[in-house]
N, C-alpha and C positions, 0 to 999 in steps of 0.2 A: 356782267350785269346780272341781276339777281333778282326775285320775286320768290319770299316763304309765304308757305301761309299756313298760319296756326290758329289753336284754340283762343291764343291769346289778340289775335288781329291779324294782319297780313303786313309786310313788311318789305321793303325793295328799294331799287335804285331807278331814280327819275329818266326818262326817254328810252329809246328802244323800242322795241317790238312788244306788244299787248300780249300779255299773259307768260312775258318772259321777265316784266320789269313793271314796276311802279305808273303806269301810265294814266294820262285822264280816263281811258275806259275803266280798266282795272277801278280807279278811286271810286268810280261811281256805279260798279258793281259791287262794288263791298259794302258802300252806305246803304245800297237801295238793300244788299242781302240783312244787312244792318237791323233796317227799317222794317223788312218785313219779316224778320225773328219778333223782332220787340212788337209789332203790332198783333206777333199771331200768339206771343207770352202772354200779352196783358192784356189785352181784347178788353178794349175801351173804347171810350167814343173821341179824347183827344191827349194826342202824346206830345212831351215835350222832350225835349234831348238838349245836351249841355257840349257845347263843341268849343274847345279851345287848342291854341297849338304854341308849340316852341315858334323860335327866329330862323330856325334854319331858311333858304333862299326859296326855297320850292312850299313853303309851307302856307302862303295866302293864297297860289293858284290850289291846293290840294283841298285848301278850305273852302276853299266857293264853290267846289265840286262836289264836297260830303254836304254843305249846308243845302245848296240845291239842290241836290238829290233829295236827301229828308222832305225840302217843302215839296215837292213834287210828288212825295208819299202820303201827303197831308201831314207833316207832321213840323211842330212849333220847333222854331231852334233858338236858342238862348246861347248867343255870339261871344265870348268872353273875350276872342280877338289873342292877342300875345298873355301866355298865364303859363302855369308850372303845372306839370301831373296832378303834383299833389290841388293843387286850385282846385282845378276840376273837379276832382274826387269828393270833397268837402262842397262843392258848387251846388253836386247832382243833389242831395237830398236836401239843403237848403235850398233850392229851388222847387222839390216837391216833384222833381222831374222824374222821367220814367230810363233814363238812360243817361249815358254821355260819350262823345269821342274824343281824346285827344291824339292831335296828329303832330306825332313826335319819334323821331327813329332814336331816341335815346342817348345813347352815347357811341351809335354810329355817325361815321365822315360826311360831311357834307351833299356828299352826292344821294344820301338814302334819306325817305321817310317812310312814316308807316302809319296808319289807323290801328288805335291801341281802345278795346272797347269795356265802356263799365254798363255795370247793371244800376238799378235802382237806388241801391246801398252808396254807389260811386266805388264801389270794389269790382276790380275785373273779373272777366264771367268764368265760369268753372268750364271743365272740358267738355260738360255734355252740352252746356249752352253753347259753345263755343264750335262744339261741329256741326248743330244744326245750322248756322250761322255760316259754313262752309258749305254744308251740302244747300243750302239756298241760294248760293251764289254761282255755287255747279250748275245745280238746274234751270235758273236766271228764270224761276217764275216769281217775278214782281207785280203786284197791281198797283199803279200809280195813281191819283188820286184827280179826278175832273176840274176844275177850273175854277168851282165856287169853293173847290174841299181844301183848295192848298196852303200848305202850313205858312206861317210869319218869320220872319225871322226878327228878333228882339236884342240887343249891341246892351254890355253890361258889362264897361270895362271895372267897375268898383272890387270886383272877388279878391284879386292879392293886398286889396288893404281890408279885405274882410276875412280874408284869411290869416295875415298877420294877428288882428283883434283876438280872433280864435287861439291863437298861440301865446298872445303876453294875458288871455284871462286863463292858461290852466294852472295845477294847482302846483305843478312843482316848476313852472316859471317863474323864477323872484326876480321882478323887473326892477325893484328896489334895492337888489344885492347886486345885479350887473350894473346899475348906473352907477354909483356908488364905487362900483370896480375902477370905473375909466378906463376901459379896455378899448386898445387901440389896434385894429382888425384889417389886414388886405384880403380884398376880396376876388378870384379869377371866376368872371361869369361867362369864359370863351364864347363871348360876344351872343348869349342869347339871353334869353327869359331870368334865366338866376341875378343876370345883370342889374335888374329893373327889382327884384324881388327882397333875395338879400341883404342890400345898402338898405332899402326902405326900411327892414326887419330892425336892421344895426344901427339905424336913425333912433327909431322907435325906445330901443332900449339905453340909450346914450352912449352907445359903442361908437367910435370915429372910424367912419369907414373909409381905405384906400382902395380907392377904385380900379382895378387891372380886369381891362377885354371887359367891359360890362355897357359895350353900345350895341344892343341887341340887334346888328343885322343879318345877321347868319355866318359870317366870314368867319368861320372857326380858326384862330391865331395861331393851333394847336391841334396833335389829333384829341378830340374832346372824351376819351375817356380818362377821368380822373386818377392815372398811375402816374410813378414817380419820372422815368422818360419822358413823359410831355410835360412837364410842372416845372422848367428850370427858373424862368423867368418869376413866376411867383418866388420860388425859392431864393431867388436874389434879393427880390423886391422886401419879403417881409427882413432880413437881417439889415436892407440899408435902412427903412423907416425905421427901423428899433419896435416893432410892431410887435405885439402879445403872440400873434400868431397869425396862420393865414387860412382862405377859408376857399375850398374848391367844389363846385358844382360840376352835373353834366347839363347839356343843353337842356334836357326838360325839368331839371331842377329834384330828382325825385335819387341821386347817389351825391354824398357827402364828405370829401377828406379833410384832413387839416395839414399846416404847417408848423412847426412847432418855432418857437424864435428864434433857434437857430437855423433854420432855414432847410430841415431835417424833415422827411415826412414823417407825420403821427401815426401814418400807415393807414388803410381803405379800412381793412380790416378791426383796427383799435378805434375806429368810428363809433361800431356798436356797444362795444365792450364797455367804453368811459361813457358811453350815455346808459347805459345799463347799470354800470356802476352806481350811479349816483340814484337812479329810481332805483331799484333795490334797496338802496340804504336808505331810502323814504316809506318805501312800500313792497312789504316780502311779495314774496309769487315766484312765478316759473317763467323760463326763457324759452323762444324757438329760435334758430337760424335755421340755412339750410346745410347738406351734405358737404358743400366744399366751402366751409367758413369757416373761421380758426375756432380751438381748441381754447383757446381764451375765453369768451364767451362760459364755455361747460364751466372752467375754474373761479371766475367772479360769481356766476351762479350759486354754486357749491358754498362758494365763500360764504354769502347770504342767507345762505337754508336751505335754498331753494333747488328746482329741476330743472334741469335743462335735456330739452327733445329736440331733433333734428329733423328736417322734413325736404324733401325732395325737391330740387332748384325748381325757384320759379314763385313769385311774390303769391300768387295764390296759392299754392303749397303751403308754403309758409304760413299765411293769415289762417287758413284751413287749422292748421295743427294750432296753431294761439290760441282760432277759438276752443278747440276739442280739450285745451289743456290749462284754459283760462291764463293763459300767458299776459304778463303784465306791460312788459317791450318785447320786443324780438324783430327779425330783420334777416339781413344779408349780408356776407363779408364783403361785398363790392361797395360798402357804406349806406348803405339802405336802412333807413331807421323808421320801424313799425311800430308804434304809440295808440296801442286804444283809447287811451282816454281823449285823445283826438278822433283818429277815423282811422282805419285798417289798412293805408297804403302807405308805401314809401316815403318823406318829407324831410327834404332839409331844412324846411325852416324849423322844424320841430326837433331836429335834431341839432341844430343850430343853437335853439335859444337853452335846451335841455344842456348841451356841452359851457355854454356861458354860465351858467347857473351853478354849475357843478367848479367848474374855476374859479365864479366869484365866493363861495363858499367854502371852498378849499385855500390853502395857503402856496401852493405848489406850482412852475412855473408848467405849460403843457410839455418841455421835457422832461421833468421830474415826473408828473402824472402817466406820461406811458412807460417809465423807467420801472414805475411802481407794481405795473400789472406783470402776466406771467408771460416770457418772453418766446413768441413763436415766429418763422419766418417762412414765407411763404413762395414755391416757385409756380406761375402760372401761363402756361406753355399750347399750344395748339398745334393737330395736323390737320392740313388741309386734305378736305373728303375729293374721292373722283369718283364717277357713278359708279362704277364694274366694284367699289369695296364696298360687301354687304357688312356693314356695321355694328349690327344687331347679333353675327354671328360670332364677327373678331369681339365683342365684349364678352359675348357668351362663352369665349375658350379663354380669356384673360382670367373671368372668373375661377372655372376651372384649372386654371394654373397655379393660382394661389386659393386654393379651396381649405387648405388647412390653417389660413389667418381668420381673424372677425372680419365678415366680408358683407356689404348691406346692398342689394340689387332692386332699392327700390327707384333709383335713378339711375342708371347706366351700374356701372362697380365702384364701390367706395370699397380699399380693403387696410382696415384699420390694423397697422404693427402696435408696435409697444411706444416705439418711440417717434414714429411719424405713421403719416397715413397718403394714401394716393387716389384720390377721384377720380375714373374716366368718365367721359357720358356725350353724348351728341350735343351741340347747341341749338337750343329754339331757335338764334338767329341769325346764325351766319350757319356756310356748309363746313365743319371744321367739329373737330373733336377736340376736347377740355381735356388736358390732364393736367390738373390742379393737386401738389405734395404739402404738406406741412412737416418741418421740423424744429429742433431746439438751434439751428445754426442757416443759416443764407447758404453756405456753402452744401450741406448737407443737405437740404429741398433742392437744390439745383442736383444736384448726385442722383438723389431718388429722382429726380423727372427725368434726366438724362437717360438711365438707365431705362427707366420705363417706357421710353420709345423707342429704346433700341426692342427691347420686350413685344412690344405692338408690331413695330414692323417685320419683327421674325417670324413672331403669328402670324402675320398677314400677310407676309410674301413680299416685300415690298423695299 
C-alpha cells in the first residue's frame, strides 16, 4: 500500500494506516492544505472551487471529504459529481472559479485514488505552487472558517454536455463531414466516466455507438490502462460488429487509443500523431510531446514545416513548452491529446472528435491511415524501486556510461542513438523506474530494453 505525494497532487491506495495510504485523514489534509494555498494565492473575500471525480468505488466517500473540507474553509464548491479531467478543467474558468480538484487516480487499479489539483486557468499547478501546497500540509497550519463563513456546495451535473457543445463548436470539428460518414464506433469506457461521455460525444455527431464496460460503477472489467494486453475483448468486439473502429479511454477520460477494424491496435502512441496530422494540414505551427513519445510525432511535424520540441514527462511540462513555443496540438505518447484551441489539458473527447474528422475527410480505412505514417515500435518496461537504491545516483552513472551518445538529462536520461533511443527516469506515480526504447522493429525495442536492464542492474548492483 502506497501514498506519493507530488507537485501534481497526492495519490495512493484506499485503507491502511494514515500517512502510509490514501485514507479519510490524509483526503482531508490535502483539501484543507488545498484550500489554504488557494486562499493565501488569491486573497479574496470568496473562493469558489470546481470538484469532480471519475467512477472508481472509493471516489463519492473521497469526494464528501475534499467538498467538506473546502466548505469548512469557507470556501464555495461547485459539485459536477461523476465528469472526466478534461470537464473539470474547461468547468474551472467557465465557472469563473478560483480552483478545482479532480479526484481520479487515472489509469491506476482500482484500489487507488488521488486529488489531482488545477489552478484558475483549470491547468494543473506548476512545481512551485505545488510544494507550497505540500509544505501546508506538512505543517497542517489550516484556519477553518466559523459557522456564518462556511462555504455551499452547489450540484451542476450539465458540464459533459457542456463540454461536448465546446467540442462540436471548434473550427476543425466538421460535424457535417462525420455525420455524413456513418461511422460506426465501439466504445471501452472500463466502466467509468468515459462510459457516460463518449457515446453521448458519438450521439451528438451521428456515429452509432457500441457500447462495451460503459456502466460507470468503478468495477474495472480490465486493468484500466489503455495498452494492448488489457484490450482483448474490445479487439474482438470491433471485428464482430464490422465496426470503423474502436475507441479506448482511461477511467478519468483524459488518455485515448484506438482500434483499427481489424481489431489491430492503432497504437497509444499514433493517438497523437493522426490528430496532429490532420491540424497541421489545417493549420501550420509547431508540436510538443514529451521525452519518451515516439519519434513519429518529430516526422509529421517536419512533414508540415513545422518544429517539433520535446519537454520533460509530465502534462505540465508539456503545456509549459506549447505555450513557450506557441505549439498548435501537442500531447503525450500515453494518447494524451493537447489542443489550445480548446483549453491546455489532456481530452479525449477532443481528440476523439479531431480523429473522426480527419477519417471523415480522408478516404482511408484507420488501418491504412496508421500504415501511412512513419513506422515506430515501442518497448515499455519498469523496475521496481526498494528504499536502500539511491536512484538519482544509478541514473547519474547510466548517463555517464553512455556520455558519448546525444544524451538530454532534463528528465531522468534520454540517450538518443541513431536508430533508436532509450528513456530512464523515476515515475511520479508509482515507486518504479520507466525504461521506455523506441525502434524501426518490436523485436528490436524489446532488444534495447532488455539489454538496458541488464545495463542498470550491473550499475546497481542488483
Amino acid at each position: 500500500m502506497t501514498l506519493i505525494k507530488s507537485i501534481s497532487g497526492i495519490r495512493g491506495t484506499i485503507g491502511g494506516a494514515t500517512g502510509d495510504n490514501l485514507t479519510p485523514i490524509d483526503a482531508v489534509k490535502f483539501a484543507a492544505a488545498y484550500g489554504a494555498w488557494l486562499k493565501n494565492d488569491r486573497n479574496k473575500e470568496t473562493y469558489r472551487v470546481v470538484v469532480g471525480r471519475d467512477a472508481r468505488i472509493s471516489g463519492a466517500m473521497i469526494q464528501e471529504l475534499v467538498m467538506n473540507t473546502l466548505i469548512g474553509m469557507g470556501i464555495h464548491v461547485i459539485d459536477l459529481g461523476l465528469s472526466t479531467t478534461p470537464t473539470v478543467e474547461i468547468a474551472v474558468p467557465m465557472e469563473h472559479a478560483d480552483g478545482g480538484i479532480i479526484l481520479t487516480a487515472s489509469h491506476n487499479p482500482k484500489q487507488w485514488n488521488a486529488l489531482k489539483l488545477l489552478n484558475s486557468k483549470g491547468e494543473f499547478l506548476n512545481g512551485i505552487e505545488g510544494e507550497k501546497i505540500l509544505q501546508y500540509a506538512e505543517n497542517q497550519n489550516f484556519l477553518f472558517a466559523e459557522v456564518d463563513d462556511l462555504g455551499k456546495i452547489t450540484k451542476n451535473d450539465a458540464y459533459i454536455d457542456l463540454h461536448i457543445d465546446e467540442v462540436l463548436d471548434l473550427d476543425l470539428v466538421d460535424v457535417d463531414a462525420i455525420k455524413a460518414a456513418k461511422f460506426k464506433v465501439v466504445v471501452d469506457g472500463v466502466n467509468s466516466t468515459g462510459g457516460i461521455a463518449i457515446p453521448r460525444l458519438l450521439d451528438r455527431l451521428g456515429v452509432i455507438p457500441v457500447e462495451l464496460y460503459c456502466e460507470p460503477n468503478g468495477q474495472f472489467p480490465h486493468n484500466p490502462e489503455p495498452l494492448k494486453e488489457h484490450l482483448g475483448d474490445i479487439c474482438k468486439l470491433v471485428v464482430k460488429e464490422k465496426a470503423d473502429f474502436g475507441i479506448v479511454v482511461d477511467p478519468d477520460v483524459d488518455r485515448l487509443a484506438f482500434i483499427d477494424e481489424t481489431g489491430e491496435m492503432f497504437g497509444e502512441e499514433y493517438t497523437l500523431v493522426a490528430c496532429a496530422d490532420y491540424v497541421l494540414s489545417e493549420t501550420k505551427g509547431n508540436t510538443v510531446s514529451n521525452l519518451s513519445s515516439s519519434r513519429a510525432l518529430r516526422d509529421i511535424t517536419r512533414k508540415h514545416g513545422g518544429t517539433y520540441h520535446a519537454s520533460a514527462v509530465g502534462e505540465v511540462n508539456v503545456v509549459q513548452l506549447m505555450k513557450d513555443t506557441n505549439a498548435v496540438i501537442g500531447g503525450e505518447g500515453n494518447g494524451g491529446i493537447i489542443y489550445p484551441a480548446s483549453h491546455y489539458g489532456r481530452d479525449s473527447l477532443v481528440g476523439t472528435a479531431l480523429f473522426l474528422t480527419h477519417l471523415a475527410k480522408g478516404t482511408m480505412t484507420v488501418s491504412e491511415l496508421k500504415a501511412s505514417y512513419p513506422q515506430y515500435f515501442m518497448s515499455k518496461q519498469k523496475i521496481q524501486l526498494t528504499p536502500e537504491l539511491d536512484v538519482d545516483a544509478l541514473l547519474d552513472a547510466m548517463a555517464k556510461k553512455y556520455a558519448n551518445e546525444d544524451i538530454s538529462t532534463i528528465d531522468g536520461v534520454k540517450i538518443d542513438f541513431e536508430h533508436h533511443w532509450v528513456h530512464l527516469r523515476k515515475s511520479n506515480t508509482e515507486p518504479i523506474i520507466r525504461i521506455y526504447t523506441e525502434a524501426g522493429t518490436q523485436e528490436e525495442a524489446t532488444r534495447v530494453a532488455d539489454a538496458m536492464i541488464e545495463d542498470i542492474k550491473e550499475v546497481a548492483g542488483l
